[in-house]
N, C-alpha and C positions, 0 to 999 in steps of 0.2 A: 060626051063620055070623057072623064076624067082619065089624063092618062097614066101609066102604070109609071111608079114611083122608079127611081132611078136604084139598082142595087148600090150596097155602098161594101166594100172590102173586107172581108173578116175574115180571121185563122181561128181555128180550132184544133186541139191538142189532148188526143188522147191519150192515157198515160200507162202504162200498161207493166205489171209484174208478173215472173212467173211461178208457179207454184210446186212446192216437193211433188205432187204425184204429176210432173211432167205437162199439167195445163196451164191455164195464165187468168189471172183476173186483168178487172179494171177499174179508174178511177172515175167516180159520179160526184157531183156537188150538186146539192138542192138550194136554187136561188128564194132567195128571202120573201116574204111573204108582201112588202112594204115597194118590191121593183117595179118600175114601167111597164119594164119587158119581161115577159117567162116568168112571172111572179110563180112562187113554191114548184115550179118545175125542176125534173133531174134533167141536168147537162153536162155536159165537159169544157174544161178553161177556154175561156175563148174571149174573140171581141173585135172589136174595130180594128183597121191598121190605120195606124197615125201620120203624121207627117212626119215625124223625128224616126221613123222606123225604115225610110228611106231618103234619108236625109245624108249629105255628103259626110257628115261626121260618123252615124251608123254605120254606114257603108264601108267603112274602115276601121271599122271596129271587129268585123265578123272574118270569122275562120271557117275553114272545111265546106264555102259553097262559092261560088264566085255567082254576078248575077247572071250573065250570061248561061250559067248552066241552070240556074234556078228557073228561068225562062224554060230554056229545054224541058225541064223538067214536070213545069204545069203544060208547057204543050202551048203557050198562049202568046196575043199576039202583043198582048202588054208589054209595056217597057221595060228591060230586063233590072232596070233597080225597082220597079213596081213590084215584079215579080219577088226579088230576094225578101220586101219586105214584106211578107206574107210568111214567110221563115221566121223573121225578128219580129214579126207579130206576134207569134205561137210561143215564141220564147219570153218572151215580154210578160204576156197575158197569165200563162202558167206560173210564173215566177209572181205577178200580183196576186193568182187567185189563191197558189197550192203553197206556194215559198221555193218551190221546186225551180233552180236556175241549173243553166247549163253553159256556166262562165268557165274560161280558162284562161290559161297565162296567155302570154305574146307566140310561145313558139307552140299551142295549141295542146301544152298537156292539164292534167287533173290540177287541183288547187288544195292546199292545203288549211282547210277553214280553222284552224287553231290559235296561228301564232298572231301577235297585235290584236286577236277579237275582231276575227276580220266575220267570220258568223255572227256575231251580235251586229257589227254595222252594217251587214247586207240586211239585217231582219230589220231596221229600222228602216233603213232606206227602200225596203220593199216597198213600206206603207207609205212612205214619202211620195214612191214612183205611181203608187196606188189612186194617191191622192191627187195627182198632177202637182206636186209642190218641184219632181224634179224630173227627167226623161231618161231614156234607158241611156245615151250617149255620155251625157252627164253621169250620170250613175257608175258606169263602166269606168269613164276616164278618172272619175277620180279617188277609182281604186287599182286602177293600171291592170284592166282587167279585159277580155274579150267575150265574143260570143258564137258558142259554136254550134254549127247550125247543122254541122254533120249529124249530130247525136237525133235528128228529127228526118223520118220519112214518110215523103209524100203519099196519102190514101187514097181520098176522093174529093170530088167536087160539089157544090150543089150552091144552086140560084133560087132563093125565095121567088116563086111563085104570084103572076103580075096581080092577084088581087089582093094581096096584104098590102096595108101602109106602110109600111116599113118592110123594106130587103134588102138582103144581102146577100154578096156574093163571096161563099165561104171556102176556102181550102182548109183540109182536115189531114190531121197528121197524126201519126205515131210516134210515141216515144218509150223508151222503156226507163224504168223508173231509176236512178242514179242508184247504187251500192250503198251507196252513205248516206243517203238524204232519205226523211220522209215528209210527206206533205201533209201542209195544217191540215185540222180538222174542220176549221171553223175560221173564216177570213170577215172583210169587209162587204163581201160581193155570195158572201156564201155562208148560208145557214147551217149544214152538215155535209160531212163526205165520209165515203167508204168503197172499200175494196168490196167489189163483187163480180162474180161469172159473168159473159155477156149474156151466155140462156137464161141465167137466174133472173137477171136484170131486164129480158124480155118476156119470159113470164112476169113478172110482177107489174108490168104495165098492160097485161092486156086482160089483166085482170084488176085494174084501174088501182091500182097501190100506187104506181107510179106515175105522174102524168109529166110525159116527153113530147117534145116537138116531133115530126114526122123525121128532119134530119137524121137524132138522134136513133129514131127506133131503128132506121137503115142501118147505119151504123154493126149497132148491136147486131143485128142481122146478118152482115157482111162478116163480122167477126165471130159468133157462130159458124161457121161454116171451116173456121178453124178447128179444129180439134184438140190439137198440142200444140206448146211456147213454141215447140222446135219448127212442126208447119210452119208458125205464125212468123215465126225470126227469118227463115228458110225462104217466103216470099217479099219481107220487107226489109230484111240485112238489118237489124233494130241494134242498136251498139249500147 
């Protein structure tokens, strides 16, 4: 018997706004028709965590978590910069797939994307970071920038299951969507995206419009069960 594939590390980041009559949508991407993995599936930004994502230069780059409490915080027996990078994975990923970053200054406030064109050089360097031409440390340092990991809270976990070829071992996060920022519509790694309900977004997969991984439909699940933003901020403190 062949044995079961070794899981390999992933974050996921769900993106979350809330709505004038007091509820909240969320963000889906539909992977491209042409991918390995989850071809024309709806998901949310996710992926592997790298080596640079816990690497001593990251690890000094990141605000609002220390790894010691990131550990605490999955509950796990990992090593507590294993653990943070699982945070700077979510950040990473969403920032390649949505454009959606959650940089700040040195002393951990908001950023002012206007002056020098500092929005135009993050938008290239997205794709750069997209393409592996450059890594998020890099990236950061040399715009004298950070990464903060507060703005992301922890949801749930989940282990692909040992008879798929490929697994992973996912943490899944919340985030709620920046004031100022909105996320592409259409990336490298994503054919379409849109704000929608989680109940809407679970109706229309079980009525096969949408085909999602089992992860996901949890998810959505879990999230229904919310009612209103205010519930939903009220159990996960969403900044």
């Amino acid at each position: 018997m062949t044995p079961a594939a070794t899981p390999l590390p992933a974050s996921t980041v769900i993106l979350i706004r809330p709505e004038r009559n007091g509820s909240f949508e969320i963000y889906l991407n539909r992977r491209p028709d042409y991918m390995d993995s989850y071809a024309g599936a709806y998901v949310f930004p996710g992926g592997r965590v790298e080596e640079s994502d816990y690497s001593r230069a990251m690890i000094g780059l990141t605000r609002g978590l220390t790894p010691r409490e990131a550990q605490q915080k999955l509950g796990s027996d990992l090593p507590a910069e294993i653990c943070l990078a699982h945070w700077v994975a979510a950040v990473r990923e969403l920032f390649e797939e949505a454009g959606i970053h959650f940089f700040c200054s040195i002393n951990n406030t908001a950023m002012d994307l206007e002056p020098e064109g500092l929005a135009a050089r993050l938008a290239c360097k997205r794709a750069a970071l997209q393409r592996g031409e450059i890594d998020l440390p890099n990236l950061l340092m040399s715009e004298g920038l950070y990464c903060n990991l507060a703005r992301l809270s922890y949801f749930s976990h989940r282990i692909t299951p040992e008879h798929y070829a490929i697994r992973f071992d996912t943490r899944f996060y919340l985030a709620a969507l920046p004031p100022d920022q909105h996320p592409l519509h259409a990336s490298e790694e994503v054919s379409e995206s849109f704000w929608i309900a989680p109940a809407t977004a679970l109706e229309r997969t079980q009525t096969g419009n949408y085909r999602m991984m089992p992860p996901t439909v949890a998810v959505l699940r879990n999230l229904s069960s919310y009612v209103s933003w205010r519930d939903l901020n009220k159990a996960f403190r969403l900044r």
